[in-house]
ChimeraX commands (.cxc) that place a marker at each C-alpha (Angstrom):
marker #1 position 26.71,1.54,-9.84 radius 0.5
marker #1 position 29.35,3.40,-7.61 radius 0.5
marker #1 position 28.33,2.50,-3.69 radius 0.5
marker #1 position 27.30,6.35,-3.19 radius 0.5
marker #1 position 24.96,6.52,-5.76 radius 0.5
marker #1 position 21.30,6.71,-5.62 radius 0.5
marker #1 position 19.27,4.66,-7.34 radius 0.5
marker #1 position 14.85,5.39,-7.02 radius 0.5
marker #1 position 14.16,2.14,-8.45 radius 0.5
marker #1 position 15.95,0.43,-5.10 radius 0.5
marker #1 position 14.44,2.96,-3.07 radius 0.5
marker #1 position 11.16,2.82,-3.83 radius 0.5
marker #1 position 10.93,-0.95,-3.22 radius 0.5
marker #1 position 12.81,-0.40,0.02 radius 0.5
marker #1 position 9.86,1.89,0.88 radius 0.5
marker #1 position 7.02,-0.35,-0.13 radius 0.5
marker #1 position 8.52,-3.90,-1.83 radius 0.5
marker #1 position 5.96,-5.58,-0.07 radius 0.5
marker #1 position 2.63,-7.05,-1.21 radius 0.5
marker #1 position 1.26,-5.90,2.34 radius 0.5
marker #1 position 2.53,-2.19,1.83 radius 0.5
marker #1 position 0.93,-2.03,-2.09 radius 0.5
marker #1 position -2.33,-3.22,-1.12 radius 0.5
marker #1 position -2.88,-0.96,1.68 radius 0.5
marker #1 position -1.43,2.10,-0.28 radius 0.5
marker #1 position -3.85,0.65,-3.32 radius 0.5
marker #1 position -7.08,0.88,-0.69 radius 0.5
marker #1 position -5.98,3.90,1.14 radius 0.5
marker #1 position -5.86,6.20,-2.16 radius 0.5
marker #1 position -9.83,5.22,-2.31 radius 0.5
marker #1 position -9.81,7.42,1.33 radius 0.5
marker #1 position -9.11,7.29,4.64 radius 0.5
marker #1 position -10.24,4.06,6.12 radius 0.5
marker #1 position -10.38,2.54,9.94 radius 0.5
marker #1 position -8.38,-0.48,10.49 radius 0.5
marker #1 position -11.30,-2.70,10.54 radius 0.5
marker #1 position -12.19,-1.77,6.83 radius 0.5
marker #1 position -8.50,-2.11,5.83 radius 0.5
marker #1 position -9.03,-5.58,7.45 radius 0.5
marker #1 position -11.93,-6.40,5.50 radius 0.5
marker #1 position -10.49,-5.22,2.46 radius 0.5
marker #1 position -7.70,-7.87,3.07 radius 0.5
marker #1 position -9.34,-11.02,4.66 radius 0.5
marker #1 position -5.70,-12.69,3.60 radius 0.5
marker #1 position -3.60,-10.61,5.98 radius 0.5
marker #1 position -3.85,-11.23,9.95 radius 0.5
marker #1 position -4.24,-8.66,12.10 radius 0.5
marker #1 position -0.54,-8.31,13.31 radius 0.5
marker #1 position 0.67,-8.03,9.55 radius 0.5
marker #1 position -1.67,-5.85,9.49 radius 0.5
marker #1 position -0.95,-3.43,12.02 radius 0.5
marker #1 position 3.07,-4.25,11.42 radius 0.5
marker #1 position 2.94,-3.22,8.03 radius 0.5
marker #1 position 0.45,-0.16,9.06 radius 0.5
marker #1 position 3.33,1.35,11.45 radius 0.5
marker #1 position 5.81,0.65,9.03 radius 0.5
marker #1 position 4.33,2.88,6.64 radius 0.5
marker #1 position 3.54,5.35,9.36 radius 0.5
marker #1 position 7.75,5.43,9.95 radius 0.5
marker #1 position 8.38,5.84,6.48 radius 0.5
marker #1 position 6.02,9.04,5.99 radius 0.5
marker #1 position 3.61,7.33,3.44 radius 0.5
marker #1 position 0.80,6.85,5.88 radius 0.5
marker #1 position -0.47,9.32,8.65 radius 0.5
marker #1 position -2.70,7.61,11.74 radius 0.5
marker #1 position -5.18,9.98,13.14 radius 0.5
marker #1 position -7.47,8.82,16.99 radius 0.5
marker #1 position -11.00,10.47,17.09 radius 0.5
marker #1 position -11.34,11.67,20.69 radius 0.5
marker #1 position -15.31,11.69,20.04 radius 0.5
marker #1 position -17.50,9.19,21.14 radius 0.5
marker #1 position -15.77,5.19,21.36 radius 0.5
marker #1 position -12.40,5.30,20.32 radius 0.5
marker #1 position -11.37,5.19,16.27 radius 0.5
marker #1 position -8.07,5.25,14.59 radius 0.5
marker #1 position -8.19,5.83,10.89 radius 0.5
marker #1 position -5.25,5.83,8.41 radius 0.5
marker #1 position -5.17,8.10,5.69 radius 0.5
marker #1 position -1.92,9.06,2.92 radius 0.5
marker #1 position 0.31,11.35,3.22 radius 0.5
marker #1 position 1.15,13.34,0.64 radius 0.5
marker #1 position 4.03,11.43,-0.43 radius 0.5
marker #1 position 1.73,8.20,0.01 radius 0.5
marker #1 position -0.92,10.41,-2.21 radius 0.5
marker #1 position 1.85,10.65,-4.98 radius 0.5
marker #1 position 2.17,6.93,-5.32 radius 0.5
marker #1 position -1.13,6.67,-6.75 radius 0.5
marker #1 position 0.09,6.61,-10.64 radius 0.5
marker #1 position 2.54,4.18,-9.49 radius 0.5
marker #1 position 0.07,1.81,-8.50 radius 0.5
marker #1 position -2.61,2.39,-11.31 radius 0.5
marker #1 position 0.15,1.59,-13.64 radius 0.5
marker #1 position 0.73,-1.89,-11.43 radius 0.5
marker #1 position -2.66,-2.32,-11.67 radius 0.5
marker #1 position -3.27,-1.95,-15.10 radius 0.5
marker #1 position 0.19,-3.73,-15.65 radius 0.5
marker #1 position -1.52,-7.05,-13.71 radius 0.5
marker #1 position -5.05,-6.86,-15.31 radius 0.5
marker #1 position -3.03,-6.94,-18.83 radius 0.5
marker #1 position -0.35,-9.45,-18.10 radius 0.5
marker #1 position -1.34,-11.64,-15.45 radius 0.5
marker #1 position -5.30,-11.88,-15.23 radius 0.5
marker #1 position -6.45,-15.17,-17.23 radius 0.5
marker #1 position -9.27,-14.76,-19.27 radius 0.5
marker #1 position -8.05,-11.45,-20.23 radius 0.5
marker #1 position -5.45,-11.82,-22.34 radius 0.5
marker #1 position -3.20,-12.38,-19.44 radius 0.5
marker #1 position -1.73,-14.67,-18.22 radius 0.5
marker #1 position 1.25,-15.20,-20.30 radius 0.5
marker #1 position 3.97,-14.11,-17.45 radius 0.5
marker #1 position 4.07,-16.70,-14.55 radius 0.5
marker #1 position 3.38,-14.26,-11.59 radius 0.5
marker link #1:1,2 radius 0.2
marker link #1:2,3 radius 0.2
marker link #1:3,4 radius 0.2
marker link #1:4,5 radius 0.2
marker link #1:5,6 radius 0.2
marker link #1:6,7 radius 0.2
marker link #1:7,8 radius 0.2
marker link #1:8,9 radius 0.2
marker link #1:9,10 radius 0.2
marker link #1:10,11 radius 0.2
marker link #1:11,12 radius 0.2
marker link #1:12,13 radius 0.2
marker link #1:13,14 radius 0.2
marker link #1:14,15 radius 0.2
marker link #1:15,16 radius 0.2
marker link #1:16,17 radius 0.2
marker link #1:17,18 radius 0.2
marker link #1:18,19 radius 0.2
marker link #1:19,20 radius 0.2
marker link #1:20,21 radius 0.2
marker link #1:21,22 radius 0.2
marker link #1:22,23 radius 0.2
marker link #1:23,24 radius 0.2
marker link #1:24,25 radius 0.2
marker link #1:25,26 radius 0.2
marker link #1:26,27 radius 0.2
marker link #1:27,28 radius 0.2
marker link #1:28,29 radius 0.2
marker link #1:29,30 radius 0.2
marker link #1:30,31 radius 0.2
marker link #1:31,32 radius 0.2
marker link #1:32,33 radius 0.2
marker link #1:33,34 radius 0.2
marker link #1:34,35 radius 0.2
marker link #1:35,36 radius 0.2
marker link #1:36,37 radius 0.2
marker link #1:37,38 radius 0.2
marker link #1:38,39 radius 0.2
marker link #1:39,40 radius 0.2
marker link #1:40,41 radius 0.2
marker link #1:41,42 radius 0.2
marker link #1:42,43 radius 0.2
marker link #1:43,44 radius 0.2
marker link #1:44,45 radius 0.2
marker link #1:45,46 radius 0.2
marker link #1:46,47 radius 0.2
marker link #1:47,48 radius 0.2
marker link #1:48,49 radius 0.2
marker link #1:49,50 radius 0.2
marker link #1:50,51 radius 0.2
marker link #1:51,52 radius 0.2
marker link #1:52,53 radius 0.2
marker link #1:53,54 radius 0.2
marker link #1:54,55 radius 0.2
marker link #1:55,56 radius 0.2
marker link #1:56,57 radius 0.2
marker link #1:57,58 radius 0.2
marker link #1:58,59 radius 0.2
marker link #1:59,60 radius 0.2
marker link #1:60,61 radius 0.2
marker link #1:61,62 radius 0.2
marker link #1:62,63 radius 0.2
marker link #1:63,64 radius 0.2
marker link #1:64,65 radius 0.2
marker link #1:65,66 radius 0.2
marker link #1:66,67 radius 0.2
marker link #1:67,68 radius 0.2
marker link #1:68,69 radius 0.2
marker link #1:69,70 radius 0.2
marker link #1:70,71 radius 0.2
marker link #1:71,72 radius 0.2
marker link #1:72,73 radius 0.2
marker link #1:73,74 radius 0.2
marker link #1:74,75 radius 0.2
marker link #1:75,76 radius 0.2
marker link #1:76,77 radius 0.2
marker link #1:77,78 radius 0.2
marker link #1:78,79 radius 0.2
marker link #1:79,80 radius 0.2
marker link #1:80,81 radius 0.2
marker link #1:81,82 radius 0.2
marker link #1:82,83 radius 0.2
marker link #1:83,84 radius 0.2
marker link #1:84,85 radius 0.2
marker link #1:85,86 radius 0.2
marker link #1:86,87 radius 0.2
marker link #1:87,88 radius 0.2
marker link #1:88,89 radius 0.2
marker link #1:89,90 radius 0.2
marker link #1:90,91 radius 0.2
marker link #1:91,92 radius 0.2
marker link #1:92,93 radius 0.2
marker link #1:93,94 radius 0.2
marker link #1:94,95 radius 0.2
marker link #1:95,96 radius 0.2
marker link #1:96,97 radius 0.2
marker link #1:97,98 radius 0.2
marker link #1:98,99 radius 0.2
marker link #1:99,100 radius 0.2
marker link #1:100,101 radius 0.2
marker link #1:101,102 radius 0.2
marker link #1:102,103 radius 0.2
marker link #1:103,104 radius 0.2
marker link #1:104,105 radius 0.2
marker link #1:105,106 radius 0.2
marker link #1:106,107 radius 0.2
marker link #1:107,108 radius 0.2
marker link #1:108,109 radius 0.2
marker link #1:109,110 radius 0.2
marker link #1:110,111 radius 0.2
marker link #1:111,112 radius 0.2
view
């Protein structure tokens, strides 16, 4: 592929290669959430990965971060639109995973 070309594949996965980006993308489509129930969602991340990976998708447009002035201080995350638009992408992963890699289910037969 000529070095000026553009290829969606590459960007995409430069947008959100990361298991970290997917799963909060994959809990955020559910609705807007406070970091606290991201956190829960995700006992396996820490905190700083977390909030890293939060900003990260705040800089690349997929994620918008919104502070409620009202009563104690709360910061919720929410998708964009272009986050929003992701959501058949990761339905298909998801199906894609429960049929190919989930044991018991006829999965299982590609080494994640």
């Amino acid at each position: 592929m000529p070095p000026d070309s553009f290829c969606g594949v590459s960007a995409t996965i430069q947008a959100v290669g990361t298991e970290w980006k997917l799963r909060i993308v994959h809990h955020l489509l559910e609705g807007p959430r406070r970091f606290n129930q991201l956190k829960e969602a995700m006992p396996d991340v820490s905190s700083k990965t977390l909030s890293r990976t939060l900003k990260a998708l705040q800089e690349g447009g997929l994620v918008s971060r919104r502070v409620h002035a009202e009563g104690p201080l709360a910061v919720e995350y929410s998708l964009t639109p272009g986050g929003m638009d992701m959501e058949p992408l990761v339905r298909e992963m998801r199906r894609w995973g429960e049929t190919w890699l989930r044991p018991g289910r006829g999965g299982g037969r590609i080494r994640a």
